[in-house]
C-alpha positions, 0 to 999 in steps of 0.5 A: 548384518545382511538383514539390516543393510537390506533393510537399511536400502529400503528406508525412506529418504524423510525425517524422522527417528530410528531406534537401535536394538541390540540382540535381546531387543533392548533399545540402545540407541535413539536417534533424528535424521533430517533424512532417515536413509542418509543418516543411518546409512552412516552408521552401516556403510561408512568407517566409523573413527569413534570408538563409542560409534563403533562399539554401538554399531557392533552391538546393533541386531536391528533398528526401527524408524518412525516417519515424521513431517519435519525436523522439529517433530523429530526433535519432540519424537527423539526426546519423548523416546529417550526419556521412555527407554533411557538407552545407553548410548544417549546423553541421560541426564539423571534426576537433577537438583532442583534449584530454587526459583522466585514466582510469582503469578500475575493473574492474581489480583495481588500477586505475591512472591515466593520460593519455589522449587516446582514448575507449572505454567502459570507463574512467572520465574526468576532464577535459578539461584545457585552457587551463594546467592540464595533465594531466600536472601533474594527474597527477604531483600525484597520484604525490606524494599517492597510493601507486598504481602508476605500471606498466601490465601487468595485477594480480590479487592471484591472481598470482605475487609479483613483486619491487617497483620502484623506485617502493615504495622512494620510497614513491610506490606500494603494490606490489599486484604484491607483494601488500603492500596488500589490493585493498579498501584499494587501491581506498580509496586509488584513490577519495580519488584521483577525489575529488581529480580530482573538485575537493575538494583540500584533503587532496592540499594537505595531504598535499604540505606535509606530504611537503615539510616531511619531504624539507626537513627530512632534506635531500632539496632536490630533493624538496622543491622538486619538491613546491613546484612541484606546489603551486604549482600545485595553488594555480594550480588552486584560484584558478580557483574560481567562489565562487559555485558548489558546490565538487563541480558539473561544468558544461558551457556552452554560447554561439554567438554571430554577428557576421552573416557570422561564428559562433563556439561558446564551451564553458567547462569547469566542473569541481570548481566550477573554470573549467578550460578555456575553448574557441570553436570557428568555426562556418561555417554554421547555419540556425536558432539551436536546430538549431546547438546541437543538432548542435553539441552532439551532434558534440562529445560523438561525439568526446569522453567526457561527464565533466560532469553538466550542460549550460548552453545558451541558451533552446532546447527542451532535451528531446531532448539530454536524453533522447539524451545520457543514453541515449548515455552512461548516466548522467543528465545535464540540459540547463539554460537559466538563469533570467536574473541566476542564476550559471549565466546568468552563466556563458553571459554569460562565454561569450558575452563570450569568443565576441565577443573570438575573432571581433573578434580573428580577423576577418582571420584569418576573411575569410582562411580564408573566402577560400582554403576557400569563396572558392578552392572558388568561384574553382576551378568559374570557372577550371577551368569545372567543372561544379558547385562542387566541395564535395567534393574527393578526390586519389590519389596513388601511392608506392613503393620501386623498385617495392616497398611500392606504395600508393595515398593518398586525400585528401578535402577538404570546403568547401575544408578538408582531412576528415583523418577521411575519409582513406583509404590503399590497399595495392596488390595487383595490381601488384608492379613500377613501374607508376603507371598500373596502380596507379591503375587498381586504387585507383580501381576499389576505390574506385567498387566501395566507394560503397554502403559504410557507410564515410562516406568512400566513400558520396558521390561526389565533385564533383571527382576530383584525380589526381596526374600528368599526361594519363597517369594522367588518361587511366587515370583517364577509363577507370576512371570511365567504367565506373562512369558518373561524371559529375562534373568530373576533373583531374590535377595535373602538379608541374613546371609545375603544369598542370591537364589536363582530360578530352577536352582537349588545352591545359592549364589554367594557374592564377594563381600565388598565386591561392586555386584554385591553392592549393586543388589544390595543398593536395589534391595535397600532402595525398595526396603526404603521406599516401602517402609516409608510408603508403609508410613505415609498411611499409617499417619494418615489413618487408613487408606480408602477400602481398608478393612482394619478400622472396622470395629469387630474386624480382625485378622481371622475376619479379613482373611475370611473375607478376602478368601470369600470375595477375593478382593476389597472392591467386591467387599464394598460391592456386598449385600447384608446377607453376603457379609453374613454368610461369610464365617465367623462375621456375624450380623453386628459386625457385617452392618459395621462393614456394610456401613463403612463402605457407604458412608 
C-alpha cells in the first residue's frame, strides 16, 4: 500500500483515466477523472462507506493513468478501455438484443425503406421497435399508405426503363425503375413516409380507410381486411400516446435502480410522443451511480443508432454525454435531468417502477444466474485449486471432415458468462490431414503471436485456457504456452468421463456432477464444440476454402501429408515450382501440374 500512496502523491493534477490492477496484473477497474491526483486519491485516502468501493480498493496491487487533454477525451479513452478489458468492477453491458429498426438511406436517388437490424452511417433510422409494435407491422402499413418501391437493386432515372412489377399493377408503388414518377415528387412521397414514422399518423389513418372503403365496396374482401388489420394496429400505436407530451418528441430514458445485491437499468423509448418500447437490463457491478449511467449510456448507444433527440437521466453532470454523443453522431442532442413533478420527471419515476417490478420478478432468476457466472468462476479456482479466479476463460476446440475443412474454435467467457463478441474462428493452414494435435499446435501459436493486437479478443491473457481433449492435446498445449511464458492456469476437458487433467499432473480432477464449476467448463467446452462445427459447416457449403488441397484431383491424405511434411505450410505449396512438387514422395508429374495449375488459376 505504501508504493501506491507514493505513487498516488506523484500524480498529475490532469484529466485523464486510471486503470486498477489486482496482484496478478489483471485490470480490475477503469476509471476518468476530471483531476486524476484528486480522484484517485478518494480511493486511498478516504473511508469508503461502499462495500463494492471497498472490496475494489482491497483487491488493488497497482494502477496506471494516461494523460489526456480534456474531459471528453477521457469519456472516449474510458469506454475504449472498458470494452478491451471488460473489468470487473465496471458496468458491462452484455451482447444486447439487436432491435429492429426501419432505414432508409437518402442518398439513393429512390429511396427505399426496409428492416434492419444493423447499423452503418449512412442511412437514416427509425425505432427501435419493441415491446408489440413490430417493425414489420410498421413497415407493411406503410406499403399500403405509401407508392414506394418494395425492390432493392439500385435506381437512377439515368437507367434504362425496365418493365414495372407486380406491385405498379396493385397500386403499391410508383415504378421510378419505369421512369413513371420524377425523383422530386418521389422524394415528396418518401418524406410524408418518415413524417409517418416520425409519430404524425393522422394522414397514413386517413389514406387506409379510405383504400378499405374502395376494395369493399368493388368486393375485394380480402383487401379490405388486410387494411382493417393494419389499422388495427395503427390504433394499437396511437393508444401508446403520452397526452402530455408533444406529439413530435423523441425521448430516451433513462433509470437504474438497486435492490442492494442487485441493479437493473430501465430504458423506456419515447417516439412520436408514443410509449414505444419499454427495456431493463441487469447490470452486475457499479461503483458509483454517475459512472453506471455514463458507461451504460455510451456501451448502448456503440451497438445502437441514436434516433431520439433527447436523453432523460437522473441528477448527474450530463455535460460530457452531451458533448460525445453529439460528436459521435453528428446531430444535436441534449441530456436532461428533470425538474421534479415535471412530465418527463414522471417518465423516470415509470422507469424506476418498471426497474423495481423486473428485480422483484427476477430475484430467483438473479440469485441462479449469480451462482452458475460468479458463484461457478468462484467455486471452479477452489475445486480445480487454480491460481486465481479465472474471470476470463478461453476453450479451443478442433473440427473437421475426414481430414478436410480442418478448423479451430475460440470461445471466451467473461465472469462466468459466454463474450459471444469476442468469439474467434481459425482455419488451419499447416495441416491438411487428421491431425488434432498439430492443429491445436497451430490455433495456439497464432493466437499467443496475436496479444499485441488491437483485436480486443486477443489483447489480454486469459486466466484459464480450456483445451478440448485429453492429456494429449493438454501436453500440446503446455509446449506451446511455455514458449510464450504463460503462467496462468491450463485445463483439458476430456468428454466421455468428463476428467479434468491438469499440467504436471498425473490424476485427473473430478468435478461434482450438477455442480455450478462442472457446468461452467462444460458450458466453454460445448461453446467451442458449437462453434467449431458450425465454422467446420460454413466451408463445407461453400465448397473449399481458398489454399485448400482437398479439391485437387489425384490429391489424397497420404499426399497432403507428404507435402505438408516437405513444405510445412499451404502458402509455401502455392509458392512451389513443377520440379519441387515433383520431387515430393508419392506425387508424380500429372498430379504436381494438377496442384501447380490450382494455385494459379
Amino acid at each position: 500500500m505504501d508504493i501506491i500512496l507514493d505513487k498516488v502523491k506523484r500524480l498529475p493534477n490532469d484529466a485523464g483515466v486510471y486503470i486498477m490492477k489486482d496482484k496478478d496484473e489483471n485490470v480490475i477497474y477503469v476509471g476518468k477523472a476530471k483531476n486524476l491526483k484528486k480522484r484517485v486519491s478518494q480511493y486511498f485516502l478516504r473511508k469508503q462507506d461502499h462495500v463494492k468501493v471497498q472490496n475494489m480498493v482491497k483487491n488493488v496491487a497497482d494502477f496506471d493513468f494516461f494523460v489526456v487533454n480534456n474531459e471528453i477525451e477521457a469519456l472516449a479513452l474510458e469506454n475504449n478501455l472498458i470494452k478491451k478489458y471488460k473489468p470487473y468492477y465496471n458496468i458491462l453491458l452484455k451482447d444486447s438484443k439487436t432491435y429492429a429498426y426501419i432505414k432508409v438511406n437518402m442518398k439513393e436517388d429512390f429511396p427505399h425503406f426496409e428492416i434492419s437490424r444493423k447499423v452503418n452511417k449512412n442511412d437514416k433510422y427509425f425505432g427501435p421497435y419493441m415491446a408489440g409494435v413490430s417493425a414489420k407491422d410498421i413497415l407493411a402499413i406503410m406499403d399500403y399508405a405509401f407508392p414506394l418501391r418494395k425492390c432493392r437493386q439500385p435506381m437512377s432515372e439515368n437507367k434504362k426503363s425496365q418493365k414495372p412489377c407486380l406491385f405498379r399493377e396493385m397500386h403499391l408503388c410508383t415504378a421510378p425503375c419505369n421512369k413513371q414518377i420524377s425523383r422530386q415528387d418521389y422524394l415528396a412521397i418518401v418524406n410524408e413516409a418518415i413524417k409517418f414514422l416520425k409519430g404524425d399518423t393522422n394522414k397514413v389513418e386517413q389514406i387506409l380507410r379510405e383504400k378499405m372503403d374502395i376494395a369493399s365496396k368493388n368486393q375485394n374482401y380480402e383487401t379490405a381486411l388486410q387494411l382493417r388489420d393494419r389499422l388495427k394496429m395503427l390504433e394499437k400505436l396511437q393508444s401508446k400516446v403520452i397526452t402530455s407530451l408533444g406529439s413530435l418528441v423523441d425521448y430516451d430514458v433513462f433509470k437504474l435502480i438497486t435492490s442492494g445485491e442487485f441493479s437493473a437499468m430501465c430504458m423506456l423509448v419515447i417516439r412520436g410522443g408514443k410509449l414505444q418500447g419499454v427495456q431493463t437490463f441487469d447490470i452486475l457491478n457499479y461503483l458509483e451511480e454517475d459512472e453506471a449511467y455514463t458507461q451504460f449510456i455510451m456501451q448502448y448507444y456503440a451497438s445502437h443508432p441514436m434516433t431520439a433527440d433527447e436523453i432523460i437521466i437522473s441528477d448527474i453532470d450530463t455535460r460530457e454525454i452531451e458533448i460525445y454523443l453529439a460528436d459521435k453522431f453528428k446531430k444535436k442532442i441534449t441530456v436532461t435531468k428533470p425538474k421534479i413533478d415535471s412530465v418527463k420527471y414522471q417518465l423516470l419515476q415509470m422507469a424506476e417502477k418498471n426497474a423495481r417490478i423486473h428485480i422483484e420478478k427476477n430475484l430467483d432468476k438473479n440469485v441462479k444466474q449469480t451462482n452458475a457466472s460468479i458463484g461457478a468462476m468462484r467455486q471452479l479456482k477452489k475445486d480445480l485449486k487454480l491460481k486465481r479466479e479465472p474471470k476470463r476463460i478461453e476453450c479451443y476446440d478442433i473440427s473437421h471432415t475426414y481430414g478436410t475443412y480442418t478448423v479451430a474454435s475460440m470461445v471466451v467467457l467473461i465472469n462466468g458468462e459466454k463474450a459471444v463478441s469476442m468469439y474467434r474462428k481459425f482455419k488451419i493452414e499447416t495441416v491438411d490431414f487428421i491431425d488434432d494435435f498439430a492443429s491445436m499446435r497451430e490455433v495456439l501459436t497464432r493466437r499467443m503471436e496475436k496479444l499485441d493486437s488491437d483485436d480486443i479478443s486477443f489483447s489480454s491473457l486469459p486466466d484459464l485456457i480450456i483445451i478440448d481433449g485429453g492429456k494429449g492435446q493438454l501436453g500440446v498445449a503446455m509446449e506451446v504456452l511455455e514458449k510464450y511464458h504463460f503462467k496462468n492456469d491450463l485445463i483439458s476437458l476430456a468428454k466421455r468421463e468428463e476428467e479434468v487433467f491438469k499440467p504436471n499432473e498425473s490424476i485427473p480432477y473430478m468435478l461434482s456432477k450438477g455442480s455450478y464449476s462442472l457446468r461452467l467448463v462444460q458450458l466453454a467446452r460445448d461453446e467451442a464444440h458449437r462453434f467449431a462445427i458450425t465454422f467446420n459447416r460454413q466451408l463445407r457449403a461453400k465448397g473449399v476454402y481458398k489454399g485448400g488441397l482437398e479439391s485437387i484431383r489425384g490429391v489424397g491424405p497420404a499426399v497432403r501429408r507428404a507435402l505438408l511434411s516437405k513444405f510445412r505450410t499451404i502458402e509455401n505449396i502455392k509458392n512451389a515450382t513443377f520440379d519441387e512438387l515433383c520431387d515430393t514422395k508419392g506425387v508424380n508429374k500429372i498430379t504436381a501440374q494438377a496442384i501447380y495449375d490450382h494455385f494459379r488459376k
